[in-house]
GUDOTI-183726 format. One record per residue (C-alpha): residue number from 1; x, y, z. Coordinates in nm, 4 decimals, padded with zeros to 6 digits. Each point is the difference from the previous one (the first is absolute). Layout:
GUDOTI-183726
<r nr="NUM" X="X" Y="Y" Z="Z"/>
...
END
This chain:
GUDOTI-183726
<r nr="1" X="06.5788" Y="15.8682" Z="10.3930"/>
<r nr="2" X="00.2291" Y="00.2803" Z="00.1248"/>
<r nr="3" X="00.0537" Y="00.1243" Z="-00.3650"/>
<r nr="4" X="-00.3444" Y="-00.0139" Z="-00.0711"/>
<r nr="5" X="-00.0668" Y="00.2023" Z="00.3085"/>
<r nr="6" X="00.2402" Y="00.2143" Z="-00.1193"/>
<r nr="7" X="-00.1314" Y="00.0912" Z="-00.3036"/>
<r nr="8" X="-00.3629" Y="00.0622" Z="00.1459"/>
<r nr="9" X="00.1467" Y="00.2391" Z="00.2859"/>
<r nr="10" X="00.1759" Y="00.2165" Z="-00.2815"/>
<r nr="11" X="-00.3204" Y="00.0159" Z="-00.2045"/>
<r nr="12" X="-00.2049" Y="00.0995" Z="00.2866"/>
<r nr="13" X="00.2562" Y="00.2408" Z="00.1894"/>
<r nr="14" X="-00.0604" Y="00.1858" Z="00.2377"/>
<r nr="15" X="-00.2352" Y="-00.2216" Z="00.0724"/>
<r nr="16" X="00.1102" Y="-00.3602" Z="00.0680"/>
<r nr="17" X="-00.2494" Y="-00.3330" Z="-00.0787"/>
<r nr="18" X="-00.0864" Y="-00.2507" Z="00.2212"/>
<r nr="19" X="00.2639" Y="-00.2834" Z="00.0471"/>
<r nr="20" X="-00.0412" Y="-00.2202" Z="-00.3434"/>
<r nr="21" X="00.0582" Y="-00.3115" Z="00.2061"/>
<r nr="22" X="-00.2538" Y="00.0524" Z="00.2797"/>
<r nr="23" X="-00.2672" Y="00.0257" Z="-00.3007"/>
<r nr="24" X="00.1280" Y="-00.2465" Z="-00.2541"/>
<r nr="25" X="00.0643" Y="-00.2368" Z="00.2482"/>
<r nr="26" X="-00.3117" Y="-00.0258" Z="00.2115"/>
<r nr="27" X="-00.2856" Y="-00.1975" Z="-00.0138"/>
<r nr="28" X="-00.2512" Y="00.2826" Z="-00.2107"/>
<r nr="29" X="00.2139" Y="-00.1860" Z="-00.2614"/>
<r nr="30" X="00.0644" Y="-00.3206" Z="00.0583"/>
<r nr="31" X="00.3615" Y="00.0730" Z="00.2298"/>
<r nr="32" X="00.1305" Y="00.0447" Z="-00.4111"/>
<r nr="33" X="-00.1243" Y="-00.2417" Z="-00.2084"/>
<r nr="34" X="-00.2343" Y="00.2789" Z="-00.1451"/>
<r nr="35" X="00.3291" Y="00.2280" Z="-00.0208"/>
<r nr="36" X="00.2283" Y="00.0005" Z="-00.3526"/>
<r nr="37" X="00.3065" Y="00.1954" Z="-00.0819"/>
<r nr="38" X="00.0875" Y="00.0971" Z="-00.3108"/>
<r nr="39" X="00.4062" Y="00.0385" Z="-00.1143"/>
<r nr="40" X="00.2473" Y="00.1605" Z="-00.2661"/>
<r nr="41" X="00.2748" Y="-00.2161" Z="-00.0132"/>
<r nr="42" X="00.1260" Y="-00.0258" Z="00.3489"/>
<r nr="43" X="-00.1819" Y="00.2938" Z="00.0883"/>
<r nr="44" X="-00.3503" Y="-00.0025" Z="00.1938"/>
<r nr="45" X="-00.2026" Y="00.2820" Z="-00.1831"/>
<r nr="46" X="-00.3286" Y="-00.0445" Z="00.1786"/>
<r nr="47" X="-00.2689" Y="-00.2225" Z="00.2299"/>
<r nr="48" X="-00.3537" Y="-00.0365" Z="00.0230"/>
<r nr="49" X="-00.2446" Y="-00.1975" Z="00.2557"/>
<r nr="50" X="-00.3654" Y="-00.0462" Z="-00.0506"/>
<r nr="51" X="-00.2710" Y="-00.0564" Z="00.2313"/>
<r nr="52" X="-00.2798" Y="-00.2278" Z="-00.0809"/>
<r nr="53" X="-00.2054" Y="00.0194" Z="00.3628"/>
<r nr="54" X="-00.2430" Y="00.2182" Z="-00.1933"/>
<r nr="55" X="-00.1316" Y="-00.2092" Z="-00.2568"/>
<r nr="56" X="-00.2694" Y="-00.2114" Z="00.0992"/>
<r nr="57" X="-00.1741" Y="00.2934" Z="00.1662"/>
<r nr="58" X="00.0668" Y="00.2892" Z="-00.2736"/>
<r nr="59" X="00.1738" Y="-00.2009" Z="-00.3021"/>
<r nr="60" X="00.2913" Y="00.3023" Z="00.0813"/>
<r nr="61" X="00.3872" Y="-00.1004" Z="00.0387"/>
<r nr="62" X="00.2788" Y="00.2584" Z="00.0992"/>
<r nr="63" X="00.3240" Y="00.0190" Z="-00.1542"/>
<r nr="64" X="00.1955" Y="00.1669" Z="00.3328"/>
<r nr="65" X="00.2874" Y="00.0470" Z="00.0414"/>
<r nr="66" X="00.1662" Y="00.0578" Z="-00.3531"/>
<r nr="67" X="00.3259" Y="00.1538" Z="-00.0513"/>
<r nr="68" X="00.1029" Y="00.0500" Z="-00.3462"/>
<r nr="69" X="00.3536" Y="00.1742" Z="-00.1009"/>
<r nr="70" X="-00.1441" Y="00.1062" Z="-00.3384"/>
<r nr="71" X="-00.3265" Y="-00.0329" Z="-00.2116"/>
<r nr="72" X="00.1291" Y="-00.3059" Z="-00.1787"/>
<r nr="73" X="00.0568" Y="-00.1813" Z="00.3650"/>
<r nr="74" X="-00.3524" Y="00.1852" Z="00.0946"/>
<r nr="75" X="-00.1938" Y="-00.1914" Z="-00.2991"/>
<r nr="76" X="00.1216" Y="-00.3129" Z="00.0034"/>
<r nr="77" X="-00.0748" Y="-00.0371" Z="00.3530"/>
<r nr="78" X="-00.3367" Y="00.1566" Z="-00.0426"/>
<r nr="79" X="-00.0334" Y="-00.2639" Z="-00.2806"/>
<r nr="80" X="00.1310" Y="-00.2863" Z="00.1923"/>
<r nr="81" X="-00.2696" Y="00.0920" Z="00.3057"/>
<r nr="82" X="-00.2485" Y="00.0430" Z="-00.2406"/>
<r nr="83" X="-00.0126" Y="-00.3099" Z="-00.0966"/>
<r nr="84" X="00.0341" Y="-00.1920" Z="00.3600"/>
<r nr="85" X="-00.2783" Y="00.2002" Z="00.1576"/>
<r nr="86" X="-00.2242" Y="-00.0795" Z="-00.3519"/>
<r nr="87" X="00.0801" Y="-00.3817" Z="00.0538"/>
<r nr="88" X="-00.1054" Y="00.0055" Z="00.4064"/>
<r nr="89" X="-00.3788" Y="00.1391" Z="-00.1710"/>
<r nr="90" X="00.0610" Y="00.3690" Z="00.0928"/>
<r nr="91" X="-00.1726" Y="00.2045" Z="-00.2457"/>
<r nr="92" X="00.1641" Y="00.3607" Z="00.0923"/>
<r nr="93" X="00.3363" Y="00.0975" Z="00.1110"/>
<r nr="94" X="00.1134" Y="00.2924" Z="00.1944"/>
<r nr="95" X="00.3182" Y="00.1244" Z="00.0664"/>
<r nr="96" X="00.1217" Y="00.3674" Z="00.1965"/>
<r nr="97" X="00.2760" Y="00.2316" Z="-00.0896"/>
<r nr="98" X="00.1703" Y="00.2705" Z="00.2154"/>
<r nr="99" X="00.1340" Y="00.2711" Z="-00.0805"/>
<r nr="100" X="00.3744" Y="-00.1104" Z="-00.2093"/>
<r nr="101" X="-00.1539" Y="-00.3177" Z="-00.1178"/>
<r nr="102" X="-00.0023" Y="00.1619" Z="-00.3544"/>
<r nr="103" X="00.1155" Y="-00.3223" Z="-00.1699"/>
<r nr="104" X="-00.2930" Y="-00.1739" Z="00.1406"/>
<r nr="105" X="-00.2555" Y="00.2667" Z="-00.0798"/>
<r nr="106" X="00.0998" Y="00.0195" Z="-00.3504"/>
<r nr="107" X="-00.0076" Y="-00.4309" Z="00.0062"/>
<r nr="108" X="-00.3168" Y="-00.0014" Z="00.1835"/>
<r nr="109" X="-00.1676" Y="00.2625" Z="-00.2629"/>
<r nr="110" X="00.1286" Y="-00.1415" Z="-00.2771"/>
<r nr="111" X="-00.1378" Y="-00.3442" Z="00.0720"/>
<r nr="112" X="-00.2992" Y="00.1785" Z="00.0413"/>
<r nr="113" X="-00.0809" Y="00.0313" Z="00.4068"/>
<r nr="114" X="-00.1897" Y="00.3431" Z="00.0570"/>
<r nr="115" X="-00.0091" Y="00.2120" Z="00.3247"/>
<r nr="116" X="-00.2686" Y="-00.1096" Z="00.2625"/>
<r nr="117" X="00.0899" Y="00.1716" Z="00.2898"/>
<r nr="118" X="00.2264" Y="00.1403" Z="00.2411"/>
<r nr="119" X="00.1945" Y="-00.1367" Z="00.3418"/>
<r nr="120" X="00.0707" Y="00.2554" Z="00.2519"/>
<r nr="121" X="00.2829" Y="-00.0378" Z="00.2804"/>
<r nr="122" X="-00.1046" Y="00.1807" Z="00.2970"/>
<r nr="123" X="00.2112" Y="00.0267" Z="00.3487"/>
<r nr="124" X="-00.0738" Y="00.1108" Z="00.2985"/>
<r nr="125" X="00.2420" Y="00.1280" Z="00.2781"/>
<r nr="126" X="-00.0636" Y="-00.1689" Z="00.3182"/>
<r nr="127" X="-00.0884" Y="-00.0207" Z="00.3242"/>
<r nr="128" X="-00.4377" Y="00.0678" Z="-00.1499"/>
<r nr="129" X="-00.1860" Y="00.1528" Z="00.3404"/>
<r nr="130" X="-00.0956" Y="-00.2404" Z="00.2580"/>
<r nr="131" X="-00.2802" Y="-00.2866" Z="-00.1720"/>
<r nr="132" X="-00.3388" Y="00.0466" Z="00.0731"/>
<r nr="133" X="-00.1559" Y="-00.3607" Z="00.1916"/>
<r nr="134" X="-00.1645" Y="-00.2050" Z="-00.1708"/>
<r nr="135" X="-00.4303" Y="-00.0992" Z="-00.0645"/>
<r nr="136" X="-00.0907" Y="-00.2470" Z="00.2581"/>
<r nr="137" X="00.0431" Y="-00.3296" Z="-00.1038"/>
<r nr="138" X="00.3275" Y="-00.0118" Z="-00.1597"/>
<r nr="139" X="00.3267" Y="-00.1308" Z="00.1342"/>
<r nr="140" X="00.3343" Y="00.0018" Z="-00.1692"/>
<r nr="141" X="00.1643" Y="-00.3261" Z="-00.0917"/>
<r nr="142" X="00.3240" Y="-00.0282" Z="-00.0672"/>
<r nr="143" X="00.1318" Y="-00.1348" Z="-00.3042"/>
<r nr="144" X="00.2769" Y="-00.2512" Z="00.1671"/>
<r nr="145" X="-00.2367" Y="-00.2927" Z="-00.0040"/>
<r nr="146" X="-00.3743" Y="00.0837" Z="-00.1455"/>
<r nr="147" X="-00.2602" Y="-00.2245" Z="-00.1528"/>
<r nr="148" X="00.1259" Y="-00.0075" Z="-00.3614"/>
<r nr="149" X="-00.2997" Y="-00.0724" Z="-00.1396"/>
<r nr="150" X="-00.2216" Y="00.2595" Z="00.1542"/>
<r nr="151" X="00.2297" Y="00.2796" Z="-00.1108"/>
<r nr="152" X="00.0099" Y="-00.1711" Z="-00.3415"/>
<r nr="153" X="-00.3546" Y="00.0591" Z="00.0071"/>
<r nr="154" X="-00.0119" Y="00.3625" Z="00.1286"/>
<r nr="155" X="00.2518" Y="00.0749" Z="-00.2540"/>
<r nr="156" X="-00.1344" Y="-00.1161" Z="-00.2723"/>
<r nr="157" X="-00.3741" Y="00.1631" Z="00.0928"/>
<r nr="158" X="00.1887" Y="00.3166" Z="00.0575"/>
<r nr="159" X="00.1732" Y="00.0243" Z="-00.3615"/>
<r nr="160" X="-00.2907" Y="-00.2043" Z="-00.1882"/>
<r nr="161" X="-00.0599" Y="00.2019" Z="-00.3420"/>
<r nr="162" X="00.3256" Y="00.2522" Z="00.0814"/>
<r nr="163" X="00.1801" Y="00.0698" Z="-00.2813"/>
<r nr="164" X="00.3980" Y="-00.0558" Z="00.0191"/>
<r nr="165" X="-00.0651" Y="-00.2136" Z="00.2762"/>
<r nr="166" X="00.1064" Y="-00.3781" Z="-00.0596"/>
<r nr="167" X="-00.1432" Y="-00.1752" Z="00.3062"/>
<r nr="168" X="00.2707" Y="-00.2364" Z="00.0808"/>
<r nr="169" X="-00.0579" Y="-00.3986" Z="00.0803"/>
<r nr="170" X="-00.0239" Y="-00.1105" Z="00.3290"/>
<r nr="171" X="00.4223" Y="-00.1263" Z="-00.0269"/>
<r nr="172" X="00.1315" Y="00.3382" Z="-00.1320"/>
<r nr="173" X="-00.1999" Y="00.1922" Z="00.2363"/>
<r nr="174" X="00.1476" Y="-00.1737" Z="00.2777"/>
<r nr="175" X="00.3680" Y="00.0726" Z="-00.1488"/>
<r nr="176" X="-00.0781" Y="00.3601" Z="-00.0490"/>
<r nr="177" X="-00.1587" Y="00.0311" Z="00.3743"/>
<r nr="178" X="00.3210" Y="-00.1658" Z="00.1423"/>
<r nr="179" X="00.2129" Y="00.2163" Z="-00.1762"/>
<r nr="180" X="-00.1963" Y="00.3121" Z="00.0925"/>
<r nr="181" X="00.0902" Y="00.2517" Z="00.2754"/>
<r nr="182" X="-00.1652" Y="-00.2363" Z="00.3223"/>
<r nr="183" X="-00.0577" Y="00.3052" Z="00.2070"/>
<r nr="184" X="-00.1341" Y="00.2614" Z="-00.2425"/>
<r nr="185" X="-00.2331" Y="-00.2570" Z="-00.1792"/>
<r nr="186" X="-00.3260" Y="-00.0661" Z="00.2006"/>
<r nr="187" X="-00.3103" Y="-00.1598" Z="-00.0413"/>
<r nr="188" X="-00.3345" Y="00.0940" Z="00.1637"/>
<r nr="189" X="-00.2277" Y="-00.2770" Z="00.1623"/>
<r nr="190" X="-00.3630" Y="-00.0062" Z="00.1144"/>
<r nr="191" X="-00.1562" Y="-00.1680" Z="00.3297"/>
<r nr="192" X="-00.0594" Y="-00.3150" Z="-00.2237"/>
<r nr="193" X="00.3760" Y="-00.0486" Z="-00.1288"/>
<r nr="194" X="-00.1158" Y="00.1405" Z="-00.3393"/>
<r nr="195" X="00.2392" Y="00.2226" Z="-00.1657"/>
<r nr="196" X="-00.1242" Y="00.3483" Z="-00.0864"/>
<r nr="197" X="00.2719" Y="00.1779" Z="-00.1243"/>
<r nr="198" X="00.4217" Y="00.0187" Z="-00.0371"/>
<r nr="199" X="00.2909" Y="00.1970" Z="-00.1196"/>
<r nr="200" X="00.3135" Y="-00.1542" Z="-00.1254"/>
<r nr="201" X="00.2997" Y="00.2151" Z="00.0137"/>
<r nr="202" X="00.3591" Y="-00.1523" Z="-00.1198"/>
<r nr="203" X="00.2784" Y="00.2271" Z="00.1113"/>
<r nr="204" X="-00.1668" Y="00.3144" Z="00.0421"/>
<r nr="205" X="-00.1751" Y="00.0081" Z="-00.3459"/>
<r nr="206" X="-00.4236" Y="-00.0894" Z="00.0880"/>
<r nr="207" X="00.0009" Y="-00.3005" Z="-00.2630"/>
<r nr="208" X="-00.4052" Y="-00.0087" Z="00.0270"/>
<r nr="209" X="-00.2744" Y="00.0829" Z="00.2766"/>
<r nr="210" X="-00.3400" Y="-00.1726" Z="-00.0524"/>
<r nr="211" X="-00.3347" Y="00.0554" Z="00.2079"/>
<r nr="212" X="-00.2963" Y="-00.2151" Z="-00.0439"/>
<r nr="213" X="-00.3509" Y="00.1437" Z="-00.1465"/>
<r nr="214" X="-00.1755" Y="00.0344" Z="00.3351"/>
<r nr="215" X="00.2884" Y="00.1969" Z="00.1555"/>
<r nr="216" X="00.0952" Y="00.2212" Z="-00.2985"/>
<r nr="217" X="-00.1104" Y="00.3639" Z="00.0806"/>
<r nr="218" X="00.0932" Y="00.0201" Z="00.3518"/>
<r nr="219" X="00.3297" Y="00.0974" Z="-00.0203"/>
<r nr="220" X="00.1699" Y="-00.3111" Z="00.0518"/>
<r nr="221" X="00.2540" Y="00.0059" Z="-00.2833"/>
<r nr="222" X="00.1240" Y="00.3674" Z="00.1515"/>
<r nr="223" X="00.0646" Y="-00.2098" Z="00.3704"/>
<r nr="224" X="00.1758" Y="-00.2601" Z="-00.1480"/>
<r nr="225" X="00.2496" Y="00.2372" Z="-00.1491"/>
<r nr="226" X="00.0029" Y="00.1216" Z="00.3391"/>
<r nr="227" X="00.0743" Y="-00.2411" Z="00.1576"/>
<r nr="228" X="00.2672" Y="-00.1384" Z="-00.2433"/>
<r nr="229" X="00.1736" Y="00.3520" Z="-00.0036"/>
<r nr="230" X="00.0454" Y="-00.0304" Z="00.3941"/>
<r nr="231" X="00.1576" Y="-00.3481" Z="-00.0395"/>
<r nr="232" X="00.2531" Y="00.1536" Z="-00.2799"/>
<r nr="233" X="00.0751" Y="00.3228" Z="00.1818"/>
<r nr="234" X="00.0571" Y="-00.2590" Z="00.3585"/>
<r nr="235" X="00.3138" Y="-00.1608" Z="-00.2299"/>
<r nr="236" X="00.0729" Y="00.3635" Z="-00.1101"/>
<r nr="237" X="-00.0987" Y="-00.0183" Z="-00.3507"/>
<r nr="238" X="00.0507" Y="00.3370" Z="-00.1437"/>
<r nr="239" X="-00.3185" Y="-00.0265" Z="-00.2123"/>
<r nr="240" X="-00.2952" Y="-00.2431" Z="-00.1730"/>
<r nr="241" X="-00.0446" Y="-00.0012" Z="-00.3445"/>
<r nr="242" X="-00.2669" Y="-00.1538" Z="-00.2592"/>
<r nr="243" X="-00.1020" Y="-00.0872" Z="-00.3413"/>
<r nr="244" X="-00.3371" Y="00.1629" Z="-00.1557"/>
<r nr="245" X="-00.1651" Y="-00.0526" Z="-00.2863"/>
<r nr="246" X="-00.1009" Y="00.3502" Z="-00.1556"/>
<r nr="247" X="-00.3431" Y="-00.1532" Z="-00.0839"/>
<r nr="248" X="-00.0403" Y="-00.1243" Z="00.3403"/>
<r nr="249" X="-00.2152" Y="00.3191" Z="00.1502"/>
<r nr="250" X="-00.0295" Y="-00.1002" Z="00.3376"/>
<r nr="251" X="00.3508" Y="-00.1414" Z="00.0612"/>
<r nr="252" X="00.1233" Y="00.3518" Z="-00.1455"/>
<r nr="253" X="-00.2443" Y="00.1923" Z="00.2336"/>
<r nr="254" X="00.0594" Y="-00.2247" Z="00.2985"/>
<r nr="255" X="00.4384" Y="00.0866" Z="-00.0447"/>
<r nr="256" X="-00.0774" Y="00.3517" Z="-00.0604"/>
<r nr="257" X="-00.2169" Y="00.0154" Z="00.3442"/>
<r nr="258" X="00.3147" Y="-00.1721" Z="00.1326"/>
<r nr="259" X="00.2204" Y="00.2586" Z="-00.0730"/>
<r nr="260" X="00.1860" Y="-00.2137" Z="-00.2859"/>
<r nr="261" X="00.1992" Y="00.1937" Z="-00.2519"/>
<r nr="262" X="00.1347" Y="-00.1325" Z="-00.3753"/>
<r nr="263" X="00.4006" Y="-00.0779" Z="00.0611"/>
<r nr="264" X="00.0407" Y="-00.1251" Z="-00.3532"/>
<r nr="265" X="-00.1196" Y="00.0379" Z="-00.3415"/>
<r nr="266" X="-00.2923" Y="-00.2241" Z="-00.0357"/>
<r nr="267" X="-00.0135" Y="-00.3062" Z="-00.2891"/>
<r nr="268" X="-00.1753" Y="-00.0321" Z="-00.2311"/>
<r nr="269" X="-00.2340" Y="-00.3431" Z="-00.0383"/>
<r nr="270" X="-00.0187" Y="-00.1275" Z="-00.3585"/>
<r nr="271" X="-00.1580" Y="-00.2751" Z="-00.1188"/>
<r nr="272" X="-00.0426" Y="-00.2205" Z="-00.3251"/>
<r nr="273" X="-00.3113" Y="-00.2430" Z="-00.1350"/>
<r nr="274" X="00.1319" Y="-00.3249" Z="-00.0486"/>
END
């Protein structure tokens, strides 16, 4: 793992990726048994993991992350995925590349994957201004012990028909909530113990913020990043930081109200018909 994260850092400097292991080892796929490596000898030359949580909504699998030291690494991989996300019944593939991925572009084009859209990384230095309160009604729970199955629910209302958004099982959601950051991530409840709305943050990256239909247009997605900025700034987080998608127009508007600005070159979202 350390050379592989090696190689990915050096393709993406300055930037850095995300730890390889936190991804390829946690449950979005399978703690690795969705993960392969591929080698030259005694060399590791790349990896890939796949996600399959998308499926049996959208018939859509992700190939993420993928690290390839060359195009010939890049497109065997890219075949090798191909061909596990095919046999779980997905009928597209998508995959991202950032900017120094060019093996993987070139292996991602040339197995015929086309540009769909765009992921932006915003940041925002913190403390935000004081939160506004909230509507009447609403109380925040804390995500140390909540009623798994309601927030399964309000999750999966919230990102019903979203593209790029794989609504986890009930299991891997609770992974990813226990791993998250348990005083930025909160979840709103009404006067009947009904869910309304959430944000999960892990680290100081917002991993996803959901509001139910009846609250949406109220402002309620702008107080939970509120609210989750004070808790970061409190353990003196220097900033918060997300992950757009370019075609989502009212996640770009709501960070650009915010007074998030791009830190990195975005990536660019292919994807291939199975």
């Amino acid at each position: 793992m350390p050379a592989l994260q090696q190689l990915w850092d050096a393709q993406l400097t300055p930037c850095t990726g995300n730890p390889l292991a936190h991804d390829l080892l946690g449950p979005a796929r399978a703690h690795g048994e969705q993960v392969a490596m591929i080698w030259r000898g005694q060399q590791v030359v790349g990896c890939v993991g796949w996600v399959t949580l998308g499926i049996a909504e959208y018939g859509c699998a992700y190939a993420s992350p993928l690290v390839a030291a060359d195009m010939e690494a890049a497109s065997a991989l890219i075949a090798f995925v191909s061909e596990k996300v095919r046999a779980a019944g997905a009928q597209r593939l998508r995959g991202s590349v950032r900017a120094g991925e060019m093996a993987k572009r070139d292996g991602l084009q040339q197995a015929g994957f086309k540009p769909l859209f765009e992921f932006v990384n915003f940041s925002r230095a913190l403390p935000f201004a004081e939160p506004v309160g909230l509507p009447d009604g609403l109380q925040i729970v804390r995500i140390g012990n909540p009623d798994w199955g309601e927030l399964h629910r309000c999750y999966a209302e919230s990102f019903s028909g979203v593209p790029n958004s794989p609504i986890p099982d009930l299991e891997t959601m609770r992974e990813e909530w226990a791993a998250a950051n348990q005083d930025a991530s909160l979840i709103l409840m009404d006067a009947h113990g009904k869910y309304q709305a959430f944000i999960l943050v892990d680290g100081c990256t917002v991993e996803a913020v959901g509001v139910l239909g009846q609250w949406r247009g109220r402002g309620l997605a702008e107080k939970l990043y509120h609210l989750a900025a004070m808790e970061l700034a409190a353990k003196e987080q220097p900033e918060m930081r997300a992950l757009v998608a370019s075609s989502n127009a009212a996640s770009m508007r709501l960070h650009q109200k915010l007074g998030f600005t791009e830190y990195a070159p975005r990536w660019t979202v292919y994807e291939l018909h199975l």
